[in-house]
C-alpha positions as CSV (number, residue, x, y, z in Angstrom):
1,X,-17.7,-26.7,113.0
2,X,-16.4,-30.2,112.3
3,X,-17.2,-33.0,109.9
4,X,-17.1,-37.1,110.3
5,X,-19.0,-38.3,107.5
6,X,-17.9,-41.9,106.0
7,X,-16.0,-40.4,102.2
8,X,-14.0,-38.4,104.7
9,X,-13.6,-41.1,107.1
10,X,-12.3,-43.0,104.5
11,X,-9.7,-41.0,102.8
12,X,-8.2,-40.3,107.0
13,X,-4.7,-42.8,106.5
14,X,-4.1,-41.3,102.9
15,X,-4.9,-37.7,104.4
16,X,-2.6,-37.9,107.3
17,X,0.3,-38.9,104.9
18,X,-0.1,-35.7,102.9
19,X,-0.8,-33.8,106.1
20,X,2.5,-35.5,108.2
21,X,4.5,-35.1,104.6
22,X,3.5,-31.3,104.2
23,X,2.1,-31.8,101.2
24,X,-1.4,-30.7,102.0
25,X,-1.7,-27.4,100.8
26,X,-1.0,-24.4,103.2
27,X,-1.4,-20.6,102.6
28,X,1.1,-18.5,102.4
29,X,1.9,-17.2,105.9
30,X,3.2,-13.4,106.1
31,X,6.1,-12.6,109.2
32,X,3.8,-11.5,112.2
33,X,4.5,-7.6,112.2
34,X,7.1,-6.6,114.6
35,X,6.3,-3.0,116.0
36,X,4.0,-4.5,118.6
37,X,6.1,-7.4,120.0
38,X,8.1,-7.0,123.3
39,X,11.3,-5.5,122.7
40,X,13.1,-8.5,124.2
41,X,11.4,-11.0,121.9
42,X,11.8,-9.1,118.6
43,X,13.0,-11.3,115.3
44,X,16.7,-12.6,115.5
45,X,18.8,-12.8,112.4
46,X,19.3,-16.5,112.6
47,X,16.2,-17.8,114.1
48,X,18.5,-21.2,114.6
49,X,21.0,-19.2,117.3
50,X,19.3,-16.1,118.8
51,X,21.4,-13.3,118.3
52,X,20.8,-11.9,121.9
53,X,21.0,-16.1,123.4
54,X,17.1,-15.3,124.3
55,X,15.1,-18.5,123.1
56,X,11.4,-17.0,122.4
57,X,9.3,-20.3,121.6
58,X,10.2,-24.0,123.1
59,X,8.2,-26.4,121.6
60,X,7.8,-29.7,123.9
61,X,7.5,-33.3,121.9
62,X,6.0,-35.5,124.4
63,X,6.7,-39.2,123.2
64,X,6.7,-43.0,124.3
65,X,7.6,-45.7,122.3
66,X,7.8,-43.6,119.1
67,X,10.7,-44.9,116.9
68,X,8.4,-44.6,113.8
69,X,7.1,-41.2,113.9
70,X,9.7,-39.2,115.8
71,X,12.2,-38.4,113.5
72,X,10.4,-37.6,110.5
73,X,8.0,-35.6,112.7
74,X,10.9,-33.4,114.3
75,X,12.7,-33.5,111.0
76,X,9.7,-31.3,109.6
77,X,8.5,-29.3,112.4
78,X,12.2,-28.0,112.3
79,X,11.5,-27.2,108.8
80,X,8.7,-25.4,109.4
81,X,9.9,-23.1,112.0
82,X,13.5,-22.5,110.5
83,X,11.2,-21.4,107.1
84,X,8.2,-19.6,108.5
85,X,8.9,-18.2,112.2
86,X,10.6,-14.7,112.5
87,X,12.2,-15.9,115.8
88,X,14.2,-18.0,118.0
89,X,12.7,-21.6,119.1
90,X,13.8,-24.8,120.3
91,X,12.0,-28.0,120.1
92,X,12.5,-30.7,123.2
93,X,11.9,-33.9,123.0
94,X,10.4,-34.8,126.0
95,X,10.5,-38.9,126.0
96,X,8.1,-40.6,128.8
97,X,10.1,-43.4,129.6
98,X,10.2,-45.5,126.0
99,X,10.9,-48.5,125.8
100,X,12.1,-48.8,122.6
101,X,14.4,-46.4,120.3
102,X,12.7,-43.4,120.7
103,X,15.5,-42.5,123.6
104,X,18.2,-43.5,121.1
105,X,16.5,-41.6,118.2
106,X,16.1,-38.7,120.4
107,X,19.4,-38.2,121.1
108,X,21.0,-38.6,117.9
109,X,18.6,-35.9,116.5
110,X,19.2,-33.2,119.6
111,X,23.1,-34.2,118.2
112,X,22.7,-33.2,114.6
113,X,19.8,-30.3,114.7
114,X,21.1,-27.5,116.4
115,X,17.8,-26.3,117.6
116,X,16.8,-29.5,118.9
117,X,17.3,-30.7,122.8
118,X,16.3,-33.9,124.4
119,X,14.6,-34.5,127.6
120,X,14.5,-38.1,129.3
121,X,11.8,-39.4,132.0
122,X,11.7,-42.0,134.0
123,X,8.0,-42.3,134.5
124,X,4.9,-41.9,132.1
125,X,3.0,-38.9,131.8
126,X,2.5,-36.1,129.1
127,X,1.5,-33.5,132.0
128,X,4.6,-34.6,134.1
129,X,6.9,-34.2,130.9
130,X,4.8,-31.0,130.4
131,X,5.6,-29.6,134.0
132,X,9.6,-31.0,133.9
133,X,10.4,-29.2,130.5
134,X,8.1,-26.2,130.8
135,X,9.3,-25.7,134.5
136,X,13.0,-25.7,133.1
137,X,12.8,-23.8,130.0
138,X,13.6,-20.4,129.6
139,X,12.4,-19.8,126.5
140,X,9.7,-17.0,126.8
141,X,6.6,-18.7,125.4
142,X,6.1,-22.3,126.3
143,X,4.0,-24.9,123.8
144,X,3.5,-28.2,123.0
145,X,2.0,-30.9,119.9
146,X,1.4,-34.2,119.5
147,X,4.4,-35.9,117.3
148,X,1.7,-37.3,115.1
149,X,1.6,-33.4,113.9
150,X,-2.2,-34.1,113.5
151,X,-2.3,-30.2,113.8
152,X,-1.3,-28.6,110.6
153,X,1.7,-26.7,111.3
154,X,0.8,-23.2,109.9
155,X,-1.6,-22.6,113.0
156,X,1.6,-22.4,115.0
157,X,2.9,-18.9,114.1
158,X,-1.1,-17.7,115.2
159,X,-1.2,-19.7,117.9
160,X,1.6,-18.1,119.7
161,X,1.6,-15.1,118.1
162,X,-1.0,-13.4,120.8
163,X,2.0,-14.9,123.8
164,X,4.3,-13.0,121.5
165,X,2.8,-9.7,121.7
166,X,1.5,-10.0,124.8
167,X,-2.1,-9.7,124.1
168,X,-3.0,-13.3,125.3
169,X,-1.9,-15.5,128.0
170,X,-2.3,-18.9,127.0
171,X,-3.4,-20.0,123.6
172,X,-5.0,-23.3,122.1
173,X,-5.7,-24.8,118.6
174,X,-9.8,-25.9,118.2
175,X,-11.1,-28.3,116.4
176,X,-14.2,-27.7,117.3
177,X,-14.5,-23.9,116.6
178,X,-15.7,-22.2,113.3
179,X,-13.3,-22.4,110.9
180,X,-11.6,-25.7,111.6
181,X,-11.2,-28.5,109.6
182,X,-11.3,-31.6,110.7
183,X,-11.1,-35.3,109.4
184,X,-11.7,-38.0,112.0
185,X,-14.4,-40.7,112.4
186,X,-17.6,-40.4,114.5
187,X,-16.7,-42.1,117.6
188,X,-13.7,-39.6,118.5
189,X,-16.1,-37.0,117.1
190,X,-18.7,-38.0,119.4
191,X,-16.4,-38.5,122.1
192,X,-14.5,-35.4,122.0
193,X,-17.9,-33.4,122.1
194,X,-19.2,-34.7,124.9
195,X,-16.2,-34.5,126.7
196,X,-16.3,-30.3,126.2
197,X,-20.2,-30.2,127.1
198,X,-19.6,-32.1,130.4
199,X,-17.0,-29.1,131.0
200,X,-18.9,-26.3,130.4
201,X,-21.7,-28.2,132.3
202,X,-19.5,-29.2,135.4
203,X,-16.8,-26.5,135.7
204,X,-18.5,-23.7,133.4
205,X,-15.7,-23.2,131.2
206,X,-15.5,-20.8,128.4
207,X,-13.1,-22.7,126.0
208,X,-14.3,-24.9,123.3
209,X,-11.9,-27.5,122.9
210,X,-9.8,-28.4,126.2
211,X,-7.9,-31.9,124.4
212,X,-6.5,-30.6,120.9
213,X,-2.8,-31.6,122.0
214,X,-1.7,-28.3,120.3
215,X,-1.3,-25.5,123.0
216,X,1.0,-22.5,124.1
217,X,1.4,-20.7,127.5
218,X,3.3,-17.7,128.4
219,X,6.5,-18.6,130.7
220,X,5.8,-15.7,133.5
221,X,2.3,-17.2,133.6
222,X,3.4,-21.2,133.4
223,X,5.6,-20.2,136.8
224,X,2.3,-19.4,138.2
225,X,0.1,-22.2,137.5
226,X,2.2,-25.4,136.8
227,X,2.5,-25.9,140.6
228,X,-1.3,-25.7,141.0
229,X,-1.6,-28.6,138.3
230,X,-2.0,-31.7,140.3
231,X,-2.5,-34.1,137.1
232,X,0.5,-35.7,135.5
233,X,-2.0,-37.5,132.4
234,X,-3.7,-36.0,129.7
235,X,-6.2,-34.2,132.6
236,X,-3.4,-31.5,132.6
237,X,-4.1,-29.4,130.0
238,X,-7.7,-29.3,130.8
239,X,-6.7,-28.2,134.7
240,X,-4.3,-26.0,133.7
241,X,-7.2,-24.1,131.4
242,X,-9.7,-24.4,134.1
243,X,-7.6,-22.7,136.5
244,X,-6.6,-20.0,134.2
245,X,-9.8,-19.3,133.1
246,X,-11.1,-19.0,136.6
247,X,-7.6,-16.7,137.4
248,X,-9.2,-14.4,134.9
249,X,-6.6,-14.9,132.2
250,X,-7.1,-14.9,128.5
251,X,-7.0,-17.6,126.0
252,X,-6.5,-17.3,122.5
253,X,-8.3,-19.7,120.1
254,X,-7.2,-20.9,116.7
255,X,-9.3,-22.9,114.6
256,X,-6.8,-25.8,113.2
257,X,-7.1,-28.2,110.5
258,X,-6.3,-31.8,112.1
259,X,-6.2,-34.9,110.4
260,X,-7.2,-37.8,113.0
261,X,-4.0,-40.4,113.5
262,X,-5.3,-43.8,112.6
263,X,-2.3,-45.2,114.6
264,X,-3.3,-43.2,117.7
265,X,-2.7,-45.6,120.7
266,X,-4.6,-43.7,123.7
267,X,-6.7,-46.0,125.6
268,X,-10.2,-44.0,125.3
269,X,-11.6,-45.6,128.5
270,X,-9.0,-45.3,130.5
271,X,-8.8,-42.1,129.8
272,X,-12.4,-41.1,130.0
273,X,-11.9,-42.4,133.7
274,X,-9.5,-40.1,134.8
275,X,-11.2,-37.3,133.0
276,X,-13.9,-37.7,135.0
277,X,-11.9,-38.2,138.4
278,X,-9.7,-35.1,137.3
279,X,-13.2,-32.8,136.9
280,X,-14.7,-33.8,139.8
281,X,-11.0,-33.0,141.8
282,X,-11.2,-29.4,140.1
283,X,-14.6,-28.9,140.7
284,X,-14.8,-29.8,144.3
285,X,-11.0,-28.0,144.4
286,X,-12.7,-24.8,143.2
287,X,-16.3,-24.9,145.4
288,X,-14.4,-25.3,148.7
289,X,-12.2,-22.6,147.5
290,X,-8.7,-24.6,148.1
291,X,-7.3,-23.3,144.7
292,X,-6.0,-20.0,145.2
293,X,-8.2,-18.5,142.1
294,X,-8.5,-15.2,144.0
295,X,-5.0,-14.6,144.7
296,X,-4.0,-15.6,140.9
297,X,-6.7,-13.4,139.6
298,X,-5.1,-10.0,141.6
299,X,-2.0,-10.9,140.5
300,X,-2.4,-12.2,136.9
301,X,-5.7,-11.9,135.6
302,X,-6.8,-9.1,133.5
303,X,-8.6,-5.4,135.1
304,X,-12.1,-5.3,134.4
305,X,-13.0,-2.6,132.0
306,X,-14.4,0.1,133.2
307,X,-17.5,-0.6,134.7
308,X,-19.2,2.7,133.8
309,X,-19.5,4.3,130.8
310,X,-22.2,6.5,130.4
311,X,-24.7,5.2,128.6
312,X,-23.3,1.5,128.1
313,X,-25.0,-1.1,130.6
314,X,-22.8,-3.7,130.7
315,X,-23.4,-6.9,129.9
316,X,-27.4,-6.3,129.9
317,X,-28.7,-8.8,127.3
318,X,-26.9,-12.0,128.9
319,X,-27.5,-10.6,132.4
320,X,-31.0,-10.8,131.7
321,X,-31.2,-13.8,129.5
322,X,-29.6,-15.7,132.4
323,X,-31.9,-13.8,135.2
324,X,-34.6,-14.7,133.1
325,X,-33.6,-18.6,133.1
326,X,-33.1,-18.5,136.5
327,X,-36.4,-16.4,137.7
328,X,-38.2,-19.1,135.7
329,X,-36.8,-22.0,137.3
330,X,-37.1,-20.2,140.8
331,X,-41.1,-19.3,140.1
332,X,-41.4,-23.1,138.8
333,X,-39.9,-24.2,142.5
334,X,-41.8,-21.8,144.4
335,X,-45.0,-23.0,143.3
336,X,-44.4,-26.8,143.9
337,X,-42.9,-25.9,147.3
338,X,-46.1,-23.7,147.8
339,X,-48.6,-26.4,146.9
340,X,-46.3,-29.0,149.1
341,X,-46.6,-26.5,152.3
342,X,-50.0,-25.2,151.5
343,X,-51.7,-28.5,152.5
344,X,-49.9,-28.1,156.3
345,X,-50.6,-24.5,156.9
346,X,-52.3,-21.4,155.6
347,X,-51.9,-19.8,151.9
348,X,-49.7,-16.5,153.5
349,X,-47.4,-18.9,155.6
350,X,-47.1,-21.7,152.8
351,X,-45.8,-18.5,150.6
352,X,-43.5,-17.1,152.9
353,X,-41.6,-20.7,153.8
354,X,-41.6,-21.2,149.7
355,X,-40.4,-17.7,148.7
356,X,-37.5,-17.3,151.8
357,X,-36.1,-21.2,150.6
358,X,-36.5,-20.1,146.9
359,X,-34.7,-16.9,147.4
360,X,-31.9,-18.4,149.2
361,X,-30.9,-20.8,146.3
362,X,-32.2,-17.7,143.8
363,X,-29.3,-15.1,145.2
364,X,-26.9,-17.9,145.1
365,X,-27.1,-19.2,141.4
366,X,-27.4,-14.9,140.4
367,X,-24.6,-14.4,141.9
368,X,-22.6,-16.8,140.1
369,X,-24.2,-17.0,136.9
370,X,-25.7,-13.8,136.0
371,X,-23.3,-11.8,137.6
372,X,-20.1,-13.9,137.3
373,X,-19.0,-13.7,141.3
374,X,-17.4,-16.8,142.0
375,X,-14.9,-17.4,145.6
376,X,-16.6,-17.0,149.3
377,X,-15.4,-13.4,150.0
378,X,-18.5,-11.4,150.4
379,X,-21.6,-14.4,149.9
380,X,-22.5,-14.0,153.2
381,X,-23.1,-9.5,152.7
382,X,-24.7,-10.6,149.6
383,X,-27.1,-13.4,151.2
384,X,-28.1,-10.9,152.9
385,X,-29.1,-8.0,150.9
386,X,-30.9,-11.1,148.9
387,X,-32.5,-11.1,152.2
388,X,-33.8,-7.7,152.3
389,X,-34.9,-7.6,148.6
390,X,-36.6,-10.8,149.9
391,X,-38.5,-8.9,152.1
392,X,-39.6,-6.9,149.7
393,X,-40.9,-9.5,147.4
394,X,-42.5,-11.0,150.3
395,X,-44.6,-7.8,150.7
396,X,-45.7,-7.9,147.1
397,X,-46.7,-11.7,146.9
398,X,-48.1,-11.7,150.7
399,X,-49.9,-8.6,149.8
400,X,-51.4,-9.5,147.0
401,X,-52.6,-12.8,148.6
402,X,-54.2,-11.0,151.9
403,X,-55.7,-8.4,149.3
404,X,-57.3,-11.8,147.5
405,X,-58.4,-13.2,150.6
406,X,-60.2,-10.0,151.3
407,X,-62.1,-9.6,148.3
408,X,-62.5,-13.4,147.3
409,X,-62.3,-15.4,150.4
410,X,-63.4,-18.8,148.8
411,X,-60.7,-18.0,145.6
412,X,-59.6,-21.1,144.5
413,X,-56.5,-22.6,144.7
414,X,-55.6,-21.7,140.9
415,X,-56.6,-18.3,141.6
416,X,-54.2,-18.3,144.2
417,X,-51.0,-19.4,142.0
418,X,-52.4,-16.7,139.8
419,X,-52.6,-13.8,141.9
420,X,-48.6,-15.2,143.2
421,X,-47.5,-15.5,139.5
422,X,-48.4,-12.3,139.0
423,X,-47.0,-10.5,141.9
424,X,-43.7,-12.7,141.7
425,X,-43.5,-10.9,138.0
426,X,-43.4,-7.6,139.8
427,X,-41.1,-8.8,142.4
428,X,-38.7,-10.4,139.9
429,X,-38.3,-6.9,138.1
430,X,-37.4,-5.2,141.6
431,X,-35.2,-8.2,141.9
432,X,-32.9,-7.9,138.8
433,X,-32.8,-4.0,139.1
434,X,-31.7,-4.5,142.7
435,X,-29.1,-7.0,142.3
436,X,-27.5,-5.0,139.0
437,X,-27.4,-1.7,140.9
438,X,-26.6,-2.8,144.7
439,X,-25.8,-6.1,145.5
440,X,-23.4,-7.0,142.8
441,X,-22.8,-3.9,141.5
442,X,-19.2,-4.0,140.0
443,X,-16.1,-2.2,142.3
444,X,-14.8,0.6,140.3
445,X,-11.3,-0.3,139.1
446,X,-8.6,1.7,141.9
447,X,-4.9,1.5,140.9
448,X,-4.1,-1.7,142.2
449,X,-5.9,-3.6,139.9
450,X,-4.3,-2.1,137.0
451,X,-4.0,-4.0,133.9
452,X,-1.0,-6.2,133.1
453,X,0.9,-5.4,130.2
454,X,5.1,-6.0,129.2
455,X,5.9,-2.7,130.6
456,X,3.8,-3.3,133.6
457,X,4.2,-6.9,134.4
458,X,2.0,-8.7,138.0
């Protein structure tokens, strides 16, 4: 997990010199094996100029108004990747309309480094620079950093590693995972943490750090997504995740070491604001079900494994952690709705008005948090079985009430949330065992949904 305290704070300028001037120490990085990579993306003998004219890694440099930092910054990337990765790569310069020398420093470097090309836009934007190069390249794994090089460069060999081999689909550095190391001060800290809770509080993503400018994407799954991603700011990357998470792909994480920039020029509220505006876009994008998720995940994303195994629940222990959470909050609002109706109409009637509203919502939050089914296809079949097993739980509670009224006809009215606590207990068991094993029980995997590998690509 990451640090801010005030000694490191401190020492950030003289630690981002070391860190852009590769002095920082490094371990020693061993060449990735080569008997699992795809045959087409195996080591050339001059990473520089690919043997077979295939380009495996193009790195994207999005910059405006860099003059300072852009040559010694491509000068060393270069370095790094002609020393320490086994295969052919490119870096583009990708300039957002500078108005300074960056366009002029640009070219002169794409003129003297062989492996280094230059890319000039006429309007700002590190997603539309993003979306122009990647779109264009035909390199087969696509990535990007900040030309700071905040990200020490010896998580880029295991960040795209995983594209390489074909094990992972799109791949990001962390700072915010275990393992990373991180100097910055408190406010960016704070920031930057908020920012991924509201994500996984708003869109439910699985990711931990969606802004580390340090990522990689497969080509044959950038074709797919880039014209999905409507932002052209720094909300890209954090669409372009959400959708592929939702699409069922995989994203590798790599815990980084990052040294904060104290020259960093992003306007934090400006960019705070269209976070926000970007997140509720996506969201309402993805409840109205305008995204084609569905389609991308038959076509992309991953085949379930398979869903039985003798012996093996699947899942269980979150299942019922989440089940549990969300029986607790359902009993909590059947009650007050209870209480609320009770003073209108009798005890059996107030129940059954409570427990059909509180079943509704109760179905709707299992189905897509316990058991993970998002998109409209088949909420309407599984409304209604929630309906039936409803009915049953109905029987229980209303029984058990009609049963009190029989033998205590003056019970009081704490008896009565008693006797219902207890009988929605029983009901919530026949509830969980019900949904696992018949409403949301999982389709067994039929060839079509077989998983996509480089032999077998969607």
């Amino acid at each position: 997990m990451s640090t801010a305290t005030p000694d490191r704070v401190g020492c950030t300028a003289r630690t981002q010199v070391d860190h852009k001037d590769g002095t920082a120490p490094r371990p020693n990085l061993v060449d990735m094996s080569t008997d699992v990579a795809e045959p087409h993306l195996l080591p050339a003998q001059n990473p520089r100029q690919p043997a077979t004219g295939h380009v495996v890694l193009d790195v994207v440099v999005p910059v405006y108004n860099e003059e300072t930092d852009l040559e010694p910054s491509v000068r060393r990337l270069d370095a790094h990747l002609a020393t320490h990765f086994p295969y052919s790569y490119r870096i583009t310069i990708a300039d957002n309309a500078s108005t300074d020398a960056t366009p002029t420093i640009a070219r002169a470097l794409a003129g003297e480094i062989p492996a280094v090309a230059s890319v000039r836009l006429e309007e700002k934007g590190r997603g539309r620079a993003l979306r122009t190069v990647w779109g264009a390249s035909d390199a087969a794994v696509l990535a990007y950093c900040d030309v700071d090089l905040s990200t020490d460069l010896a998580a880029l060999l295991p960040l795209v590693a995983p594209l390489i081999s074909g094990h992972s689909d799109l791949a990001i550095g962390t700072r915010l995972g275990r393992g990373s190391r991180v100097v910055r001060g408190p406010k960016r800290e704070f920031i930057s943490r908020c920012y991924n809770l509201l994500l996984r509080g708003t869109l439910q993503t699985g990711f931990t750090d969606a802004q580390c400018g340090f990522k990689a994407i497969r080509a044959d799954v950038a074709k797919r997504l880039l014209p999905l991603v409507e932002d052209t700011g720094w909300f890209f990357d954090t669409e372009m995740l959400v959708l592929a998470e939702r699409s069922g792909l995989r994203i590798h994480e790599v815990p980084v070491d990052w040294v904060d920039d104290p020259d960093s020029r992003v306007d934090i509220v400006a960019t705070a604001v269209a976070d926000l505006r970007g997140i509720w876009r996506v969201g309402r994008a993805l409840g109205s079900g305008t995204l084609p998720v569905a389609e991308l995940r038959a076509q992309l994303g991953r085949a379930p494994l398979a869903p039985n195994v003798p012996g093996v629940p699947i899942a269980m222990p979150r299942q019922l952690v989440r089940f549990a959470a969300i029986g607790v909050a359902s009993t909590i609002a059947h009650l007050l709705l209870f209480l609320l109706f009770r003073g209108v109409m009798g005890a059996i009637a107030a129940n059954v008005v409570a427990l059909l509203l509180t079943s509704i919502v109760n179905t709707a939050a299992n189905r897509r948090l316990t058991f993970g089914v998002r998109g409209g296809e088949g909420a309407a079949r599984h409304q209604f079985q929630g309906l039936i097993i409803f009915g049953l739980g109905l029987a229980l509670t209303t029984g058990a009430l009609a049963l009190l009224g029989h033998l205590v006809p003056d019970a009081s009215r704490a008896v009565e949330l008693a006797v219902i606590v207890a009988a929605n207990a029983a009901a919530t068991v026949l509830r969980f065992v019900l949904f696992r094993a018949w409403v949301f029980r999982p389709r067994p995997v039929t060839v079509a949904e077989t998983p996509r590998t480089s032999e077998n690509p969607a």
